[in-house]
C-alpha positions as a Markdown table, in Angstrom:
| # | Residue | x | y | z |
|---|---|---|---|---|
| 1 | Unk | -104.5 | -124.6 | -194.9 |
| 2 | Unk | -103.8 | -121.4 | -193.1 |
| 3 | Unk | -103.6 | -121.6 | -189.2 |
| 4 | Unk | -106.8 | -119.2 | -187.6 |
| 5 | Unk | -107.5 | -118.1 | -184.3 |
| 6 | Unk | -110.1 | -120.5 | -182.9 |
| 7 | Unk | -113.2 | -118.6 | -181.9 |
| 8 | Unk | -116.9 | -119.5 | -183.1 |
| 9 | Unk | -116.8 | -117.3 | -186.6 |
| 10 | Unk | -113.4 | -118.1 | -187.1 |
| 11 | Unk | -114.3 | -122.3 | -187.5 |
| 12 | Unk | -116.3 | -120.9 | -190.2 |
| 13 | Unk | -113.6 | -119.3 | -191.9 |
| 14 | Unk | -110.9 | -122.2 | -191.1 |
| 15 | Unk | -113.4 | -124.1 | -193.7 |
| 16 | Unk | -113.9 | -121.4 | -195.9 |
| 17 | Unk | -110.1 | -121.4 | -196.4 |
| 18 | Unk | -110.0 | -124.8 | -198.0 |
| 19 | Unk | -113.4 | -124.7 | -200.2 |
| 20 | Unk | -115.2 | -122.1 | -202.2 |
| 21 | Unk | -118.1 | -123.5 | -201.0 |
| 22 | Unk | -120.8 | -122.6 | -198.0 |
| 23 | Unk | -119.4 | -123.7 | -195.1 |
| 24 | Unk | -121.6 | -125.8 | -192.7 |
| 25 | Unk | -123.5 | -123.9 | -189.7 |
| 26 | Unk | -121.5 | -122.7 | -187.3 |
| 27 | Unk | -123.1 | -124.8 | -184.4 |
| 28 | Unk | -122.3 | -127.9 | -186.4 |
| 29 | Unk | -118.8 | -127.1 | -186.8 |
| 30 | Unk | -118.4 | -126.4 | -183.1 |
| 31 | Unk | -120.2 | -130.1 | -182.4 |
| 32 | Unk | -118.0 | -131.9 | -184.8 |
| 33 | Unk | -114.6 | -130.0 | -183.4 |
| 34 | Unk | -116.3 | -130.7 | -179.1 |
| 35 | Unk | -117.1 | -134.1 | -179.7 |
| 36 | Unk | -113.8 | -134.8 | -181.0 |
| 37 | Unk | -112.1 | -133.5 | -177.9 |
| 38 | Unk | -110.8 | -131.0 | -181.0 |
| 39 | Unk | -108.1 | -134.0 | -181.5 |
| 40 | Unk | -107.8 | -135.6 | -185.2 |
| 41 | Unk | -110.4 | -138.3 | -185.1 |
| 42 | Unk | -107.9 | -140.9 | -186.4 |
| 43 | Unk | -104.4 | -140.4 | -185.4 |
| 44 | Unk | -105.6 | -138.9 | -182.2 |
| 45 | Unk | -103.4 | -135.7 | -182.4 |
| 46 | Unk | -104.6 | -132.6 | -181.2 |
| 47 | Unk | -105.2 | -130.2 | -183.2 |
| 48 | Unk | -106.1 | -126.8 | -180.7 |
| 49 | Unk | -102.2 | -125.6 | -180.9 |
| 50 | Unk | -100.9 | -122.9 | -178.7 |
| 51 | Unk | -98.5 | -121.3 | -181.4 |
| 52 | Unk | -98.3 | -118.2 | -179.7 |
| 53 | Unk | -98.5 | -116.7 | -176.4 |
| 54 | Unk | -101.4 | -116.3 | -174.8 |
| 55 | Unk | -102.7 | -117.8 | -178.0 |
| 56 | Unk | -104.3 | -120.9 | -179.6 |
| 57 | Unk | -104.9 | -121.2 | -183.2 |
| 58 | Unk | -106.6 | -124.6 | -185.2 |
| 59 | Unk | -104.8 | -126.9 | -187.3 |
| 60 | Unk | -107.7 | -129.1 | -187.7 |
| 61 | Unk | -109.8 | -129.9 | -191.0 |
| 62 | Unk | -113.6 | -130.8 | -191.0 |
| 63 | Unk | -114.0 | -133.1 | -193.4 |
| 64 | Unk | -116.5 | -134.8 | -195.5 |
| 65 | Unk | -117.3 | -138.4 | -195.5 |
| 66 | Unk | -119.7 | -138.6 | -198.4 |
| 67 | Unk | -118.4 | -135.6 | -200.7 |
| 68 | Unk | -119.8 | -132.8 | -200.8 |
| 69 | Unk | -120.8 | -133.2 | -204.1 |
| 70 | Unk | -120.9 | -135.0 | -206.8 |
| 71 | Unk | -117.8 | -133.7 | -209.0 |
| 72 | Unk | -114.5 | -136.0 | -209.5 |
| 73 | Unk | -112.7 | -134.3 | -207.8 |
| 74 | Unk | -115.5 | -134.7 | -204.6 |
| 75 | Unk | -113.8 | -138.1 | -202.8 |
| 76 | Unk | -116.7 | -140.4 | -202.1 |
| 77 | Unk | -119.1 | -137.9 | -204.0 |
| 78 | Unk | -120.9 | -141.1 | -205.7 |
| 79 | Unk | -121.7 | -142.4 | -202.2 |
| 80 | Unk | -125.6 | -143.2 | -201.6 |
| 81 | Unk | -126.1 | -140.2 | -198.8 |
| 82 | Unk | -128.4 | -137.3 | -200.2 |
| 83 | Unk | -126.9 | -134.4 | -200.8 |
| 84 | Unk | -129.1 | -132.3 | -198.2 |
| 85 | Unk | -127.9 | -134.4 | -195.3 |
| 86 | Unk | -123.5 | -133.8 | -196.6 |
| 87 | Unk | -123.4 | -130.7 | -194.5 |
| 88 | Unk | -124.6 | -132.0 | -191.3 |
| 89 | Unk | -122.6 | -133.4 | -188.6 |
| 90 | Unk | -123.4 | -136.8 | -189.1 |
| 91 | Unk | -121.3 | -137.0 | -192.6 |
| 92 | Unk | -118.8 | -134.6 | -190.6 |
| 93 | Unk | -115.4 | -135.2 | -189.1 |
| 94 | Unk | -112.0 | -133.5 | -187.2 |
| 95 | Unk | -108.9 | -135.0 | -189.0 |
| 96 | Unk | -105.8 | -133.5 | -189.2 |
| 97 | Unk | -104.6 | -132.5 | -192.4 |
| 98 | Unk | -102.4 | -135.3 | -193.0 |
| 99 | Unk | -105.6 | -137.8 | -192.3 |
| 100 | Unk | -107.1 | -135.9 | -194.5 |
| 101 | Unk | -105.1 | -136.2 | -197.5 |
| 102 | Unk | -104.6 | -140.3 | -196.7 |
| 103 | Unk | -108.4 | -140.3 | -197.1 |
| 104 | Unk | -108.9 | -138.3 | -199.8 |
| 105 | Unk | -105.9 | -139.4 | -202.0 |
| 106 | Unk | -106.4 | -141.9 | -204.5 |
| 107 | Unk | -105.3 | -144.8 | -203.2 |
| 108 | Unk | -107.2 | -143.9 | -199.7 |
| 109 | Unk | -110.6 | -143.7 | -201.5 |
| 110 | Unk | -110.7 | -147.1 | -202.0 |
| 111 | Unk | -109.9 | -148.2 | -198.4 |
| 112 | Unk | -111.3 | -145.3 | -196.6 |
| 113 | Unk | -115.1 | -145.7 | -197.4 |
| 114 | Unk | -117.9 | -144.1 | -196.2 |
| 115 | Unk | -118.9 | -146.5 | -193.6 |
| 116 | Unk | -115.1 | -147.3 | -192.6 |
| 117 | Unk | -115.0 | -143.5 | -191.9 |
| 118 | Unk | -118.5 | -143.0 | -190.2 |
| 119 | Unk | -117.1 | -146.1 | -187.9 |
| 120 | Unk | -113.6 | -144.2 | -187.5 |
| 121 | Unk | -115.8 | -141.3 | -186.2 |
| 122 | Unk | -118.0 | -143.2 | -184.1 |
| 123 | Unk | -114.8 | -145.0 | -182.0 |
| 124 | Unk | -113.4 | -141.9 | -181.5 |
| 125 | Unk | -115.9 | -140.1 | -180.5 |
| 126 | Unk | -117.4 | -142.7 | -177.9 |
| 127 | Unk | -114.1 | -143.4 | -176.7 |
| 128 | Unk | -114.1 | -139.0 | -176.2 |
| 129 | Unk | -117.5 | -139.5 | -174.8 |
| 130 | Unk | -116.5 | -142.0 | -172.1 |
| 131 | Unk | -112.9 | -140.6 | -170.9 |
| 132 | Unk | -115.0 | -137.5 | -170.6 |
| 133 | Unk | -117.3 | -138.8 | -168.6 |
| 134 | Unk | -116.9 | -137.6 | -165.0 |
| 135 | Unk | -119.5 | -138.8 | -163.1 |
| 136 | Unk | -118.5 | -141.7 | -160.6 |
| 137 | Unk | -120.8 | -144.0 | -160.8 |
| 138 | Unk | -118.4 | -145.7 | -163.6 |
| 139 | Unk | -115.3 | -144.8 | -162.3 |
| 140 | Unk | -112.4 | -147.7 | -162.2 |
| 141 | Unk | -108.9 | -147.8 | -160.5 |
| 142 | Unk | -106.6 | -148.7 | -163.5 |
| 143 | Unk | -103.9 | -151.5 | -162.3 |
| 144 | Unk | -101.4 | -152.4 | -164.3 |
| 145 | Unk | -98.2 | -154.6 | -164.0 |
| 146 | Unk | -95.0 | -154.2 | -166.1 |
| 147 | Unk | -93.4 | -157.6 | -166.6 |
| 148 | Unk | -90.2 | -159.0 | -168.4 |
| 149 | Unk | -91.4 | -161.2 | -171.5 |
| 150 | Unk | -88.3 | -162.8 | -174.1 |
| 151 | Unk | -86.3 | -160.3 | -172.2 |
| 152 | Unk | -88.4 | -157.0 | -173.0 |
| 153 | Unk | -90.2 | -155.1 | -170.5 |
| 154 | Unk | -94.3 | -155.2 | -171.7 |
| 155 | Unk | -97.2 | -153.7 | -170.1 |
| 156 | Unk | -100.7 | -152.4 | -171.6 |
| 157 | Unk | -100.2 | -148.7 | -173.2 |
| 158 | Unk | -102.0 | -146.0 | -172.2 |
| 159 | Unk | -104.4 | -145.6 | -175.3 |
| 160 | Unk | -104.9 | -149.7 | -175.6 |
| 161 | Unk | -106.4 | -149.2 | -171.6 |
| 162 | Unk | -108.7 | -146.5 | -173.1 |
| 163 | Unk | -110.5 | -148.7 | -175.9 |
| 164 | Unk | -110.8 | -151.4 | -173.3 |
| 165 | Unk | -112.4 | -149.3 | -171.2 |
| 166 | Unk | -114.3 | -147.6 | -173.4 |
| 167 | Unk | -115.9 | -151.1 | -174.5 |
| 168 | Unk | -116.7 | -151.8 | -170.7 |
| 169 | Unk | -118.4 | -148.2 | -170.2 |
| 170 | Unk | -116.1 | -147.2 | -167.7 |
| 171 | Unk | -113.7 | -144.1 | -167.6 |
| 172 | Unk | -110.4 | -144.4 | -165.6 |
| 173 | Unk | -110.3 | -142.8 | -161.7 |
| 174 | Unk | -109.1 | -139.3 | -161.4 |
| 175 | Unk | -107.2 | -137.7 | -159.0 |
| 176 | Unk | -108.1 | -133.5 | -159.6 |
| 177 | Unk | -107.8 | -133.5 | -163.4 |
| 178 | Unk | -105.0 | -135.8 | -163.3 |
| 179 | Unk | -105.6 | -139.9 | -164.5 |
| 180 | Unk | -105.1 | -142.1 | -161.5 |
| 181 | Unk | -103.6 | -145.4 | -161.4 |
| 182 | Unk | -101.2 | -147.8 | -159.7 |
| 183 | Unk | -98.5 | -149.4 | -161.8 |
| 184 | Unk | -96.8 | -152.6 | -160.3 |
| 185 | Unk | -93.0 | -153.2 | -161.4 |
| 186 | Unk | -92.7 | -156.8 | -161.9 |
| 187 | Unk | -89.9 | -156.6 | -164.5 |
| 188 | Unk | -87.3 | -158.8 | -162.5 |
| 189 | Unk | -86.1 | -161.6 | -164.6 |
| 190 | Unk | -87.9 | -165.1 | -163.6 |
| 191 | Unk | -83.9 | -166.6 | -163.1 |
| 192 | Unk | -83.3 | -163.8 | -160.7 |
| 193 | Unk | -83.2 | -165.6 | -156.9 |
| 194 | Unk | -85.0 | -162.4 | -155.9 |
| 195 | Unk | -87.6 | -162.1 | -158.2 |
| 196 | Unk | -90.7 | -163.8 | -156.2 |
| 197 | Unk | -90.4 | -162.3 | -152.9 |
| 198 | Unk | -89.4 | -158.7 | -154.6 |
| 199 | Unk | -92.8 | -159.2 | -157.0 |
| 200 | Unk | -94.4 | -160.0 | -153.7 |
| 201 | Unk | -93.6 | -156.8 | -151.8 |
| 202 | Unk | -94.5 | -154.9 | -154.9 |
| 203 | Unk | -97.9 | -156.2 | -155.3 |
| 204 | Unk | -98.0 | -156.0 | -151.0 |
| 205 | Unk | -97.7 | -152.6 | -151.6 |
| 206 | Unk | -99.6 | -152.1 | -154.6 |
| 207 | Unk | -102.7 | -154.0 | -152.3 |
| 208 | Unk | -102.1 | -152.0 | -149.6 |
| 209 | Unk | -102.8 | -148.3 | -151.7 |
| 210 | Unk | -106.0 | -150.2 | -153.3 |
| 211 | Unk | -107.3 | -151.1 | -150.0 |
| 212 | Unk | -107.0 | -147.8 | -148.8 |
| 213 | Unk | -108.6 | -146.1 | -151.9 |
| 214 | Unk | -111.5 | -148.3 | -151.2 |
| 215 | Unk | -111.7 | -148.1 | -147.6 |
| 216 | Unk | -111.6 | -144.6 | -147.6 |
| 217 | Unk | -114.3 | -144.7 | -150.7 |
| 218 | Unk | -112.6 | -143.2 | -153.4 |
| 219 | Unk | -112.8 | -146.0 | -155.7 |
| 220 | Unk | -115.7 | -148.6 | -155.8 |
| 221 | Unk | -114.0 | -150.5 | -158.8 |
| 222 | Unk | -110.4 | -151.9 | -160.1 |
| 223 | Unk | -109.6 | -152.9 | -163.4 |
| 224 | Unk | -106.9 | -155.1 | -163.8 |
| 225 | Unk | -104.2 | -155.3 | -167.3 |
| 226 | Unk | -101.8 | -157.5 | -166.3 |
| 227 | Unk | -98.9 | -159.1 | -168.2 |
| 228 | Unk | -96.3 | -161.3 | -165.4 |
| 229 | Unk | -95.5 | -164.5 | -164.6 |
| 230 | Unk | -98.2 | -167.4 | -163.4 |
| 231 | Unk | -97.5 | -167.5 | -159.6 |
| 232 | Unk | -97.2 | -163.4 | -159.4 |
| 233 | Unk | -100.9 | -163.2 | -161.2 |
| 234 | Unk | -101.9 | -166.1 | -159.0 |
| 235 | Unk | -100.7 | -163.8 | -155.7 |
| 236 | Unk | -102.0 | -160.7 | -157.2 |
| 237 | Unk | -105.8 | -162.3 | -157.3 |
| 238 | Unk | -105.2 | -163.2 | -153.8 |
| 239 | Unk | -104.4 | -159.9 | -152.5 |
| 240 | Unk | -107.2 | -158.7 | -154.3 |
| 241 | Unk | -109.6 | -161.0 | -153.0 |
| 242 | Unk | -113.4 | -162.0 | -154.2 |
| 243 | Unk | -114.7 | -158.6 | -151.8 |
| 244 | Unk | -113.9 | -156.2 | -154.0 |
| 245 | Unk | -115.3 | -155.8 | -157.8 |
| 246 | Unk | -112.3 | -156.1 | -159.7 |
| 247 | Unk | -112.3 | -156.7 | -164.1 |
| 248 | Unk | -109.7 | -158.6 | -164.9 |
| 249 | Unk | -108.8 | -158.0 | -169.1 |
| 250 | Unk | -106.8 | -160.6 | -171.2 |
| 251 | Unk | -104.3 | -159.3 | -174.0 |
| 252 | Unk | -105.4 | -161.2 | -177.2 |
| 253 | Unk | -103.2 | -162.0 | -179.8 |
| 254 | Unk | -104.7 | -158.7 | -182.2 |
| 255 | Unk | -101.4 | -156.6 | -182.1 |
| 256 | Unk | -103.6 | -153.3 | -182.5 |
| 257 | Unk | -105.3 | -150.5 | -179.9 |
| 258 | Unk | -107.8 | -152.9 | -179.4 |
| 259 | Unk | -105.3 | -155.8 | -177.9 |
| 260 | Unk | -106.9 | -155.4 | -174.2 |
| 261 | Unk | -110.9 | -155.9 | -175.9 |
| 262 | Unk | -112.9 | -158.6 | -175.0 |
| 263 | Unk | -114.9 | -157.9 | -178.2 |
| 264 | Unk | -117.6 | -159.9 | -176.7 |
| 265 | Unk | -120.7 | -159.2 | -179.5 |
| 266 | Unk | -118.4 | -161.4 | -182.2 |
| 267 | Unk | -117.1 | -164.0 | -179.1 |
| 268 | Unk | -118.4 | -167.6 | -179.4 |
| 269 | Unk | -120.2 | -169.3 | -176.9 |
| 270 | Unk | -118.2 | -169.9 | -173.4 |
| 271 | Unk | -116.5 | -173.2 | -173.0 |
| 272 | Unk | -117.5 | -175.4 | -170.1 |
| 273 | Unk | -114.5 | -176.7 | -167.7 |
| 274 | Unk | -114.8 | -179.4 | -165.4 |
| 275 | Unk | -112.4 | -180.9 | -162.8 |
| 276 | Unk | -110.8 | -184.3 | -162.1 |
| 277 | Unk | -110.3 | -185.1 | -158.5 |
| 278 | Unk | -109.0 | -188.6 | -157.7 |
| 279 | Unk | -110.3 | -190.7 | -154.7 |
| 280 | Unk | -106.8 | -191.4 | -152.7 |
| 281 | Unk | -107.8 | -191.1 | -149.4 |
| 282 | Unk | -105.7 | -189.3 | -146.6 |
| 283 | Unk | -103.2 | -187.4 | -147.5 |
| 284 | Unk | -102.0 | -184.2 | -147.0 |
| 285 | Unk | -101.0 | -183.0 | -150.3 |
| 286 | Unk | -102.2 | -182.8 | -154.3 |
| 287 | Unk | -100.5 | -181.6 | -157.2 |
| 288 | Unk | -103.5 | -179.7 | -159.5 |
| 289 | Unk | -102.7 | -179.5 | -163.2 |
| 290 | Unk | -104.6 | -176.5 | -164.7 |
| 291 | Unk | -104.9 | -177.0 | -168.6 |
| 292 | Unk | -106.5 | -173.9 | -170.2 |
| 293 | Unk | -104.1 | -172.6 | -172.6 |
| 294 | Unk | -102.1 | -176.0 | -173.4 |
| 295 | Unk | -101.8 | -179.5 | -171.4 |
| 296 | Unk | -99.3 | -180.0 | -168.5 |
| 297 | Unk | -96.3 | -181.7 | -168.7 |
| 298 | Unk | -97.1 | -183.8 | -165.6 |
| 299 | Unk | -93.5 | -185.3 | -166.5 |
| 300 | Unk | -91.6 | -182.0 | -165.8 |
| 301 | Unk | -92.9 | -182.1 | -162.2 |
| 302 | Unk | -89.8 | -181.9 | -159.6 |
| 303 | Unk | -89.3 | -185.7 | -158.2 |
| 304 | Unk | -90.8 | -184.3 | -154.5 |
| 305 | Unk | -94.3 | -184.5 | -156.1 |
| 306 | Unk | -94.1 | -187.8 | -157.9 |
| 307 | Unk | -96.1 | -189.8 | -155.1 |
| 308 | Unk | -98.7 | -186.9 | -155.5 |
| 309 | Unk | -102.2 | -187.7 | -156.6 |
| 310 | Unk | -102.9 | -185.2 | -159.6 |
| 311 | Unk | -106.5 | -183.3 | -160.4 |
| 312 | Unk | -106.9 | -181.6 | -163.0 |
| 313 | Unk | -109.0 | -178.5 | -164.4 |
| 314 | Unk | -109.7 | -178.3 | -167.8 |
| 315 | Unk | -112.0 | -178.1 | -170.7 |
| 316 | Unk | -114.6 | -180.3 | -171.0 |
| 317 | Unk | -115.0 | -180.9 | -174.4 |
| 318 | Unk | -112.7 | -178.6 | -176.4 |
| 319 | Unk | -108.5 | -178.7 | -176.1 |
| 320 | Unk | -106.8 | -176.6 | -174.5 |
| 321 | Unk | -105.6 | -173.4 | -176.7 |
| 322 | Unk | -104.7 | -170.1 | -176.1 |
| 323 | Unk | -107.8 | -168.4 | -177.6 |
| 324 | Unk | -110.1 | -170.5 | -174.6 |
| 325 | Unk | -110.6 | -167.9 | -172.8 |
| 326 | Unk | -112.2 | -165.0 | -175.2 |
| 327 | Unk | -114.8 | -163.5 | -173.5 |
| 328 | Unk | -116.2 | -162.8 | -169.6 |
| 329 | Unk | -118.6 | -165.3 | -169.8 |
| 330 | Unk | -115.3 | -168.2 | -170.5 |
| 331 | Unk | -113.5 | -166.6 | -167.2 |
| 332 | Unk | -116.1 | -166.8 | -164.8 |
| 333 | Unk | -116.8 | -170.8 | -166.6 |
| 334 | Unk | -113.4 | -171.3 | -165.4 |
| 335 | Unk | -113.2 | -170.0 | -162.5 |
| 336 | Unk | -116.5 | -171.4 | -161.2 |
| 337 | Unk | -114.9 | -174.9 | -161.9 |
| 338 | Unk | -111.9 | -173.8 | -159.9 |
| 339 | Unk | -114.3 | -173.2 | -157.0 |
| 340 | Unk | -116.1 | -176.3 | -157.2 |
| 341 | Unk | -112.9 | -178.2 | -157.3 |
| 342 | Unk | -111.7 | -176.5 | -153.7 |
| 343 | Unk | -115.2 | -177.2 | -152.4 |
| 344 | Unk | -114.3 | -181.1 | -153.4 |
| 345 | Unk | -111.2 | -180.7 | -152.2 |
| 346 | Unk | -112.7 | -179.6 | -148.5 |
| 347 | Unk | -115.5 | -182.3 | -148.8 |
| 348 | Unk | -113.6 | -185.3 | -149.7 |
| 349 | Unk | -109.7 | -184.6 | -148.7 |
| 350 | Unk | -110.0 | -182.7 | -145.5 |
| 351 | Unk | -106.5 | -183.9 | -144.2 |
| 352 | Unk | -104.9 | -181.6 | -147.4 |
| 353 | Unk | -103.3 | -178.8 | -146.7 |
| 354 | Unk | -101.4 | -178.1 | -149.8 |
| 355 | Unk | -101.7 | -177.6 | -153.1 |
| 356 | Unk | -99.5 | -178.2 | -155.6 |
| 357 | Unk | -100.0 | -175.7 | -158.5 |
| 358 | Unk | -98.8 | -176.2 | -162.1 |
| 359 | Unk | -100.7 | -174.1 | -164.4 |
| 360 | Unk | -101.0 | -173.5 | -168.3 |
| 361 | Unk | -103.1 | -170.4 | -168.8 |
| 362 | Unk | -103.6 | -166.7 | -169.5 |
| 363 | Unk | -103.7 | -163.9 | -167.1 |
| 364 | Unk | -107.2 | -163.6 | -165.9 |
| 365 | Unk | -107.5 | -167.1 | -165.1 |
| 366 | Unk | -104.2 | -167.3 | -163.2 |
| 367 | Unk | -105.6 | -163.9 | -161.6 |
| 368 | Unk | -108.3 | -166.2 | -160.6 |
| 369 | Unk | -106.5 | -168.9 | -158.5 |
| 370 | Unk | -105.7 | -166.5 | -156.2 |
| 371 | Unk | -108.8 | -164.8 | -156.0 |
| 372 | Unk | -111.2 | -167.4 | -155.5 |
| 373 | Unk | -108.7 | -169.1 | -152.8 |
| 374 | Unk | -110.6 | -169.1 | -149.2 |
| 375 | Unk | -108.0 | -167.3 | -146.9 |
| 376 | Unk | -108.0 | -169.9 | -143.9 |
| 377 | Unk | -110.0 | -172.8 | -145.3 |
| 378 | Unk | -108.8 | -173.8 | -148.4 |
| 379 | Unk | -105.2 | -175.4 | -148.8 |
| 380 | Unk | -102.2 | -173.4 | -149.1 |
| 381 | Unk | -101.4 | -172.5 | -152.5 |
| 382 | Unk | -97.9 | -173.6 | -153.8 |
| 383 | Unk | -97.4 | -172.2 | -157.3 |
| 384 | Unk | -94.6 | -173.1 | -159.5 |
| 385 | Unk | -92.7 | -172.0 | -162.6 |
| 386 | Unk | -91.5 | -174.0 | -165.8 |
| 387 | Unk | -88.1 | -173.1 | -164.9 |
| 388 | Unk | -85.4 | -172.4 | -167.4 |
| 389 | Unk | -83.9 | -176.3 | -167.1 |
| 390 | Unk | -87.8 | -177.0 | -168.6 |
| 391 | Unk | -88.9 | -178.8 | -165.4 |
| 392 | Unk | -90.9 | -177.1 | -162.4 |
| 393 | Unk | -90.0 | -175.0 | -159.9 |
| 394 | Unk | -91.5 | -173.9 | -156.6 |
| 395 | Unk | -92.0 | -170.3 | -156.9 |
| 396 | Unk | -94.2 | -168.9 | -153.9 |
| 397 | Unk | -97.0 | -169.9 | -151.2 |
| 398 | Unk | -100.5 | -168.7 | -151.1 |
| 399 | Unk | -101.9 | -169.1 | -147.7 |
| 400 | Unk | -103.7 | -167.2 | -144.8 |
């Protein structure tokens, strides 16, 4: 396909060039080429190219869904749309001209129907739709951490942030024209002496930019990808806090774009969690075992906390797993029991003023056990780490 200058009667060449046939109107090629932010609408590469100086020219292909007719060699030409609605901009699409041979080739027919590509359209284009979107009533602060996990540094990429936020109607804060966001480096090796108090300054500092973007009202809302050890996510949620409206997203196990979704429509219904709070008496310390991905290892516990009474949150009827916590709905389950057992804890215990935390479970709820902490009236918070000789490790307070 030849390369032409992009201007409302050139469009309609562009697509003259690769058919014989009538070109669609001219204001349904522009709405197919605007609402696909004139990038390919499945590998996402633009496809407005400024070739020369001063000028752009179009690489992109319009392309059918349903073919344009019913020939062979029309791909998808048998499909069940009428042949009056094939040049309107709901059987319409921007691809790039390799997309557009992958759908179109042989093999691609046969995975690249017309409902797999009307779907393909419809992500992109919402996902154009809502980064686009610059009113700021739906603005969000991005926060991100970068961890070390098996020794590679992980964080949430830049287009798996976008489909999560698309799927929660929100479009990232902007500074100008410029996405705005605050990264927190918390790639320190867990065996490095350094590495709680250094993660704590980072996310001290991190806090301290949030709280001014708020106080200062340029941002009503954060959301929160974060991938880092327990007792860091625990101290993030604290410095957070339960004042501000903060999302908290979990990485699934689905290694595609969508990784960060909650995918809530297809999510069963939310587990229930309960807690187990022994009657001991006074004393002035508990160990808590939280079971949401797998079961403590109560035996792994350092030989100080022995003599501890233990509580416990968990599921109430289902075992602990990985997948628990799916959907919204199974965080704020969670962390509703988590509240219920500090309330207990205040009621019944009143002489305790620390908590022993050993925790099995994924980033939103250990987000959580900071968050939902009551600075000066719940116990202090003493997280610890499965450290690398398999047994706990005290890794940092939570208090004030």
């Amino acid at each position: 396909m030849r390369a032409t200058l992009f201007s409302l009667s050139e469009l309609v060449a562009t697509f003259s060039g690769m058919t014989k046939r009538k070109p669609p109107p001219v204001p349904v090629l522009v709405s197919v080429w605007a609402k696909a932010a004139g990038r390919c609408s499945m590998c996402g590469e633009p496809q407005l190219v400024a070739a020369l100086t001063e000028v752009t020219v179009t690489i992109g292909e319009v392309a059918h869904q349903a073919g344009a007719t019913a020939g062979a060699g029309s791909p998808r030409g048998d499909a069940a749309v009428p042949f009056t609605e094939r040049d309107k901009e709901a059987n319409l699409m921007l691809l790039c001209h390799g997309c557009h041979r992958k759908i179109d080739s042989t093999d691609g027919q046969a995975i690249y129907t017309v409902d797999v590509l009307r779907g393909i359209k419809q992500q992109h284009e919402s996902m154009v739709a809502a980064l686009t979107d610059f009113r700021t009533e739906n603005r969000t602060l991005v926060v991100t951490t970068r961890s070390t996990v098996r020794g590679h540094s992980v964080a949430a990429s830049t287009r798996e942030i976008a489909y999560a936020l698309v799927e929660s109607q929100r479009a990232p804060h902007t500074l100008g024209n410029l996405t705005y966001q605050i990264d927190i480096d918390l790639t320190d090796p867990v065996t490095d002496e350094w590495v709680w108090k250094r993660g704590k300054q980072q996310i001290d500092a991190a806090a301290a930019r949030i709280a001014a973007d708020i106080s200062e009202g340029r941002v009503e809302h954060v959301s929160v990808f974060a991938l880092a050890p327990i007792p860091l996510l625990a101290y993030l949620g604290h410095k957070l806090g339960d004042k501000w409206a903060v999302d908290v997203f979990r990485r699934s196990r689905d290694n595609t774009d969508r990784a960060w979704c909650w995918g809530e429509p297809t999510a069963p219904e939310a587990p229930e969690f309960v807690f187990e709070l022994p009657d001991v008496g006074l004393v002035d310390g508990v160990v808590v075992a939280v079971e949401v991905t797998a079961e403590v290892q109560i035996d792994r516990l350092p030989g100080e906390l022995a003599s501890l009474p233990i509580a416990k949150v968990r599921p109430s009827s289902a075992a602990p797993g990985p997948d628990l916590l799916n959907s919204r709905a199974a965080v704020d389950a969670f962390a509703a029991a988590w509240r219920a057992l500090l309330a207990e804890i205040e009621r019944q215990l009143p002489t305790v003023k620390r908590l022993h935390i050993v925790a099995a479970v994924p980033a939103p709820a250990a987000v959580a056990l900071g968050r939902f902490r009551r600075p000066y009236v719940d116990p202090t918070l003493v997280m610890y780490e499965l450290g690398i000789s398999q047994s706990y490790v005290e890794a940092l307070e939570i208090d004030k």
